[in-house]
ROTOR-786062 format. One record per residue (C-alpha): x, y negated, z; residue in one letter. Coordinates in steps of 0.25 Angstrom, whole numbers, plus 2048, in hexadecimal, padded with zeros to 3 digits. Example, Ala and Ser with C-alpha at 12.3 -4.5 7.8 and 13.67 -1.06 7.14 Angstrom:
2
{r {831,812,81F},'A'}
{r {837,804,81D},'S'}
! end
This chain:
299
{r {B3D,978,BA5},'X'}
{r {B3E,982,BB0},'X'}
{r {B41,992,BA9},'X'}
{r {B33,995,BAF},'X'}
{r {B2D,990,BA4},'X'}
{r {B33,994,B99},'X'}
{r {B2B,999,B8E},'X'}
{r {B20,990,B92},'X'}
{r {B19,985,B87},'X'}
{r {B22,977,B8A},'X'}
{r {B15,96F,B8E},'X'}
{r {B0F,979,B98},'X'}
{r {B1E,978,B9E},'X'}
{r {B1F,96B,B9C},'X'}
{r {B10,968,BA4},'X'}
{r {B15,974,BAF},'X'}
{r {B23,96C,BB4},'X'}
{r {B1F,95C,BB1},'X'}
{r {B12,95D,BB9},'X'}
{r {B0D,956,BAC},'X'}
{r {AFE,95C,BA8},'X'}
{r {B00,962,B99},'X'}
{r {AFA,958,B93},'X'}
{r {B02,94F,B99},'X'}
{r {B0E,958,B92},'X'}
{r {B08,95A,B85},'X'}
{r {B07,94A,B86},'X'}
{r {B17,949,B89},'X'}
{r {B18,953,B7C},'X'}
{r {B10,94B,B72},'X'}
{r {B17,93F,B76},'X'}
{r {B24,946,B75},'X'}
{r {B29,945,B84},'X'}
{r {B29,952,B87},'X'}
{r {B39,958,B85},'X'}
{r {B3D,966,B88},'X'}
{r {B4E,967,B87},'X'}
{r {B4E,95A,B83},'X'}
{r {B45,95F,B76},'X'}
{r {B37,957,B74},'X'}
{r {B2C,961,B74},'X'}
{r {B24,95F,B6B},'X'}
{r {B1A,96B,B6D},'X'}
{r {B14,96F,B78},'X'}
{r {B15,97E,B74},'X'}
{r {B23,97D,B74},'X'}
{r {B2A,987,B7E},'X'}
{r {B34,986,B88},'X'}
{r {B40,98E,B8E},'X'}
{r {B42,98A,B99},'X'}
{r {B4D,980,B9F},'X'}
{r {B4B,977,B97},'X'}
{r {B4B,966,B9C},'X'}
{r {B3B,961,B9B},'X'}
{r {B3C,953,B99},'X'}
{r {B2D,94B,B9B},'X'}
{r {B30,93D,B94},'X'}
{r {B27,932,B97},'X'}
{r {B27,922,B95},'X'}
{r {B1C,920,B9F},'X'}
{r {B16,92A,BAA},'X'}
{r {B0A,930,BA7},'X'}
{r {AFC,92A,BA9},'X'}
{r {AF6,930,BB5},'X'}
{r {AE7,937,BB0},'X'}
{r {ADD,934,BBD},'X'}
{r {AD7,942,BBD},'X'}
{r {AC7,942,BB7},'X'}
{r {ABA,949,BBE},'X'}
{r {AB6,953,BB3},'X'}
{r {AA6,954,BB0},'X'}
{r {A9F,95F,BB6},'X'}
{r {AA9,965,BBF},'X'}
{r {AA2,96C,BCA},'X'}
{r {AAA,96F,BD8},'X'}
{r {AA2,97C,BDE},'X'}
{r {AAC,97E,BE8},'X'}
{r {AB7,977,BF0},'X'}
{r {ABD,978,BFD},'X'}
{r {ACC,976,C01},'X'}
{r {AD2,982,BF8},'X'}
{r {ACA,982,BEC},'X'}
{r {AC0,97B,BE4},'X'}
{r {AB8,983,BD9},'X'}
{r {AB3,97C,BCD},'X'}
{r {AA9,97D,BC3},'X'}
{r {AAF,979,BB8},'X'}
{r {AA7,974,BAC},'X'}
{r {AAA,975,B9D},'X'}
{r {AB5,96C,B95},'X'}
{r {ABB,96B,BA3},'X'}
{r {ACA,971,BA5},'X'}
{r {ACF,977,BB0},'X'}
{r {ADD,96F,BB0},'X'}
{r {AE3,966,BA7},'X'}
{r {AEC,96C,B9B},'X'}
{r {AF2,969,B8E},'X'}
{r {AEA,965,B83},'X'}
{r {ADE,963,B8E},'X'}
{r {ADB,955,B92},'X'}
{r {ACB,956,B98},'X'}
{r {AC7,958,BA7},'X'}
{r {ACC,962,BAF},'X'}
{r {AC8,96A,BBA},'X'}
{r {AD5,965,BC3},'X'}
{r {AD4,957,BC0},'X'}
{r {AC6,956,BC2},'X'}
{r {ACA,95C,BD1},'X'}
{r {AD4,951,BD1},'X'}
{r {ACA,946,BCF},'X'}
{r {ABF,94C,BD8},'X'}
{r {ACA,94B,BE3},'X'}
{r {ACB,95B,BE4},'X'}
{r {ADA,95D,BE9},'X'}
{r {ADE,96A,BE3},'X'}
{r {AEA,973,BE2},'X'}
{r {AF7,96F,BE0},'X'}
{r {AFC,97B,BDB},'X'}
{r {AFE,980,BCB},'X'}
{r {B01,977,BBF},'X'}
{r {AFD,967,BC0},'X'}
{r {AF2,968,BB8},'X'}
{r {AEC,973,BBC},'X'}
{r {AF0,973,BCD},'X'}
{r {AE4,97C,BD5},'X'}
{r {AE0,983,BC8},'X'}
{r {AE1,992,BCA},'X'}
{r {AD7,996,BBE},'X'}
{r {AD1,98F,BB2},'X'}
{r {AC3,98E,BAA},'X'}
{r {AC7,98A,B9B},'X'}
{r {AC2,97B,B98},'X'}
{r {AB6,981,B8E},'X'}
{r {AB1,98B,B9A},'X'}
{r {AAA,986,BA8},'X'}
{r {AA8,98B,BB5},'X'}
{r {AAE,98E,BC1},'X'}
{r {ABC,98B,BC5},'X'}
{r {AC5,98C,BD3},'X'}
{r {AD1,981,BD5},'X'}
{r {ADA,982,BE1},'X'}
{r {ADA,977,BEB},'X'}
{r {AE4,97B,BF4},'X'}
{r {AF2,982,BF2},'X'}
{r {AEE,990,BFB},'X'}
{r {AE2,98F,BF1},'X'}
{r {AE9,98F,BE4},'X'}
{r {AF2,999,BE6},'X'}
{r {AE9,9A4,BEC},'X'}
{r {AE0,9A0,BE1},'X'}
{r {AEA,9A2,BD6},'X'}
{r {AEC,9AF,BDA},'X'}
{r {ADF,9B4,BDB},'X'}
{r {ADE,9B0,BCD},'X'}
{r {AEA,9B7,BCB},'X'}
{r {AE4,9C3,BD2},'X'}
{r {AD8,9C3,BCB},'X'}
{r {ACE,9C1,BD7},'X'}
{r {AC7,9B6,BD4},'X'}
{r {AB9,9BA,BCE},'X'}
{r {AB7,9B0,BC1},'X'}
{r {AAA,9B2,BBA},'X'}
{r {AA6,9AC,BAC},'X'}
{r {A99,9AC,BA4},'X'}
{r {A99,9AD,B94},'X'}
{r {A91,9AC,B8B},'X'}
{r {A98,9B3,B7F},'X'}
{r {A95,9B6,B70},'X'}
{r {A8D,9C1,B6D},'X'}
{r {A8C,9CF,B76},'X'}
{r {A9A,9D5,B7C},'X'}
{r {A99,9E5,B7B},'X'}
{r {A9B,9EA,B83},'X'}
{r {A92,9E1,B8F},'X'}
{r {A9A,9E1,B99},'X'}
{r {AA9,9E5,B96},'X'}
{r {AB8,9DF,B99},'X'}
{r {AC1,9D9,B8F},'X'}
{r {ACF,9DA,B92},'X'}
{r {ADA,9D5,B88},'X'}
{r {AE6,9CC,B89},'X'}
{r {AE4,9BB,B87},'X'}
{r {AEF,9B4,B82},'X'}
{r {AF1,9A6,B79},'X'}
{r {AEA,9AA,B6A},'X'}
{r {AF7,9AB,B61},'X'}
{r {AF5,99F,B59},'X'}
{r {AE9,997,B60},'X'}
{r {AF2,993,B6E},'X'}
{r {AE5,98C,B74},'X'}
{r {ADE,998,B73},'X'}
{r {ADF,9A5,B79},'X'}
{r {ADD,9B4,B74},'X'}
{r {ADF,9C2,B77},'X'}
{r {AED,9C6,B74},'X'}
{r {AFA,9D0,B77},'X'}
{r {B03,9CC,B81},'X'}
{r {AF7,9C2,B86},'X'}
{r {AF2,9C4,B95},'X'}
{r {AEA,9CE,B9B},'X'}
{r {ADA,9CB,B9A},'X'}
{r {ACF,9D0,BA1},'X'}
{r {ABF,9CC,BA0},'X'}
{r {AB3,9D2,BA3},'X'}
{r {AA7,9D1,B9F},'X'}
{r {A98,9D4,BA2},'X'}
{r {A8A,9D0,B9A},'X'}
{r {A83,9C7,BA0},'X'}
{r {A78,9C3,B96},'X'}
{r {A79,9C6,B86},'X'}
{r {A70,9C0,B7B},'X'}
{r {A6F,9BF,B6E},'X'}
{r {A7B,9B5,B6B},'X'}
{r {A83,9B7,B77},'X'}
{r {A86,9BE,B84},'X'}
{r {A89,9B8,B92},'X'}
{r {A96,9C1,B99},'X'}
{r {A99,9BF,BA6},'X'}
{r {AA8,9BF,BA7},'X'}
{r {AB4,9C3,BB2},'X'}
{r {AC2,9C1,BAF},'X'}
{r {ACD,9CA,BB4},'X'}
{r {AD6,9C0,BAE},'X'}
{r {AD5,9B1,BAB},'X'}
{r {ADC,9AF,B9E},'X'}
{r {ADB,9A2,B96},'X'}
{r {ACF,9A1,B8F},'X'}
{r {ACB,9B1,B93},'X'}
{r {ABD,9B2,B91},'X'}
{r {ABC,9AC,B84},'X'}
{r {AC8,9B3,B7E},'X'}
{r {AC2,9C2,B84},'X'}
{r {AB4,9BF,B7D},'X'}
{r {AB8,9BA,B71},'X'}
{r {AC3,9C7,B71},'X'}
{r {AB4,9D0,B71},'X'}
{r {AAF,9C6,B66},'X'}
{r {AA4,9BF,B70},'X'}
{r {AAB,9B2,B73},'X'}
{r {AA5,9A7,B7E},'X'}
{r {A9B,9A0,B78},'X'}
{r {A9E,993,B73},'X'}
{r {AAC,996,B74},'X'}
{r {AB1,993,B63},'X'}
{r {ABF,995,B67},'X'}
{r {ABD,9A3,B6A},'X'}
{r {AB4,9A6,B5F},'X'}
{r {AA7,9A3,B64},'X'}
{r {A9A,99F,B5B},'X'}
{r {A9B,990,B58},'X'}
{r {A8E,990,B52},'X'}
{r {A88,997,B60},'X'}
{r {A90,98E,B69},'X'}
{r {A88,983,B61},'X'}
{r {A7A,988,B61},'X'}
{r {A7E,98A,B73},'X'}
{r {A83,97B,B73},'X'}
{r {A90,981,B78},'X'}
{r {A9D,979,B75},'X'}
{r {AA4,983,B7F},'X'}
{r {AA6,993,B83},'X'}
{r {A9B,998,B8B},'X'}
{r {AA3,99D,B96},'X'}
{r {AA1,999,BA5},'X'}
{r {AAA,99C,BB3},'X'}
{r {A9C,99F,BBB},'X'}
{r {AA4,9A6,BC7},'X'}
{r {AAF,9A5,BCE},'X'}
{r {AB3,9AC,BDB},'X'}
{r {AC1,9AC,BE4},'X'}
{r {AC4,9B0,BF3},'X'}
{r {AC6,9A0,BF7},'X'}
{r {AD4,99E,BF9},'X'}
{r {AD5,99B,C07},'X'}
{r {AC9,9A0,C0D},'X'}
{r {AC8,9AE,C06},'X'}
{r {ABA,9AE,C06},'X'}
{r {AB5,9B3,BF7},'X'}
{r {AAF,9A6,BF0},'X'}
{r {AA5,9A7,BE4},'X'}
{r {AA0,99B,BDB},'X'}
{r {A97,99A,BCD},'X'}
{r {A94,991,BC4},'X'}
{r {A87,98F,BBB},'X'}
{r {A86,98E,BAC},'X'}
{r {A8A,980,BA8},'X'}
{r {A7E,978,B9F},'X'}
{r {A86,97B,B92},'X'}
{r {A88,98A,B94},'X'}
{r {A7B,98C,B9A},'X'}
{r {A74,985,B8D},'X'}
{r {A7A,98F,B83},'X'}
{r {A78,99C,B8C},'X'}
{r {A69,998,B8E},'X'}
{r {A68,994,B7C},'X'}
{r {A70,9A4,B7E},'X'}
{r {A64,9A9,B86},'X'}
{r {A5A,9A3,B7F},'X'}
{r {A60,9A6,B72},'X'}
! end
């Protein structure tokens, strides 16, 4: 197991120097064909030093999984650098452990779209991420010159990403900038929460619309942390809509016939990668998120 890793969980290793998908590795671990110095692992958590002999032990090859078209990916844009989504909810944007539903890269894969060969296997051409329970609009990199300059516009900051939310009752004050460090919640490691020592946060927001149950927010990100929107409203005690695992109303998610956060990626703008022309694209409301903001209006 190459030093560089060291530190790092054993199945996210494991995943990153076999080529394997993690949920092919988490597979190998449940089946206990997954050794680490000649030790089986038996939890994936389990951390390595570095050095260390990986041993992937298998009585057959795996089965090769044909890559499916996911319902309701929409292509807005594609050319020979990039193609921009729009992705729909209960869609991922790559596979990952513990995740075995459509994807935005497979989908690609099965609609033909060649795409960058560069970062992880499962997630080759990805240069930012919606999470699976949020819609809207996404960039993958179909050529290498793409991906990297990209990457480091991300990295840089300059790529303007605009989300809708509709959020639980009135942020004070209507316009205003949350910053605050995101790291893993200390017992909950598939949620995410505001913490020391976790990395630096920045979201802006502004009132769009408020009514008597909840307000719609136009939101920017400095930073794009793991679930960053919904961690920095629930921190002001107005958590997305519809969103339970950040303490939102189940009882109003009901009434809106909403069985996901009321969150959207509506905007997304870049200088294209190879022409350097500044590009803009939007997105509408999908059916299910504009159903619950007209029962808001109306309500």
């Amino acid at each position: 197991m190459p030093d560089a890793l060291a530190g790092e969980r054993v199945d996210v290793a494991a995943a990153r120097v076999s080529g394997y998908s993690r949920s092919r590795v988490e597979s190998l671990i449940d089946s206990g064909s997954l050794f680490l110095g000649g030790v089986v692992v038996v939890k994936g958590s389990q951390r390595v030093t570095g050095g260390e002999l990986l041993e992937l032990v298998e009585e057959s090859a795996p089965e090769r999984v044909e890559p499916k078209l996911a319902d309701g990916v929409g292509i807005v844009f594609e050319d020979a650098d990039i193609v921009v989504v729009d992705k729909p909810v209960g869609v991922a944007a790559h596979p990952s452990l513990g995740w075995d539903g459509p994807s935005i890269t497979e989908h690609l894969a099965a609609a033909g779209v060649a795409v960058s060969t560069s970062g992880a296997a499962e997630r080759q051409g990805i240069v930012s991420r919606l999470d699976v329970g949020t819609s809207g609009l996404m960039v993958v990199a179909k050529s290498e010159a793409a991906y990297s300059v990209l990457k480091q516009a991300f990295r840089d900051r300059v790529v303007e990403k605009t989300y809708h939310a509709l959020v639980q009752g009135h942020p004070d004050p209507f316009v205003g900038t949350i910053e605050a460090p995101i790291g893993r919640h200390p017992s909950a490691d598939w949620k995410m929460a505001i913490v020391d020592g976790g990395r630096h946060s920045v979201t802006h927001y502004e009132t769009l619309e408020a009514h008597r149950a909840a307000t719609l927010l136009e939101v920017h990100l400095e930073t794009g942390r793991t679930h960053q929107i919904r961690v920095h409203m629930a921190a002001i005690g107005h958590p997305c809509v519809g969103d339970p695992l950040y303490g939102a109303d189940p009882g109003l998610s009901a009434e809106l016939g909403l069985v996901r956060q009321w969150l959207h990626a509506v905007g997304l703008g870049f200088t294209h990668p190879t022409r350097g022309e500044f590009v803009h694209f939007e997105s509408p409301y999908p059916a299910d998120l504009a159903h619950a903001l007209g029962m808001v209006r109306a309500g």
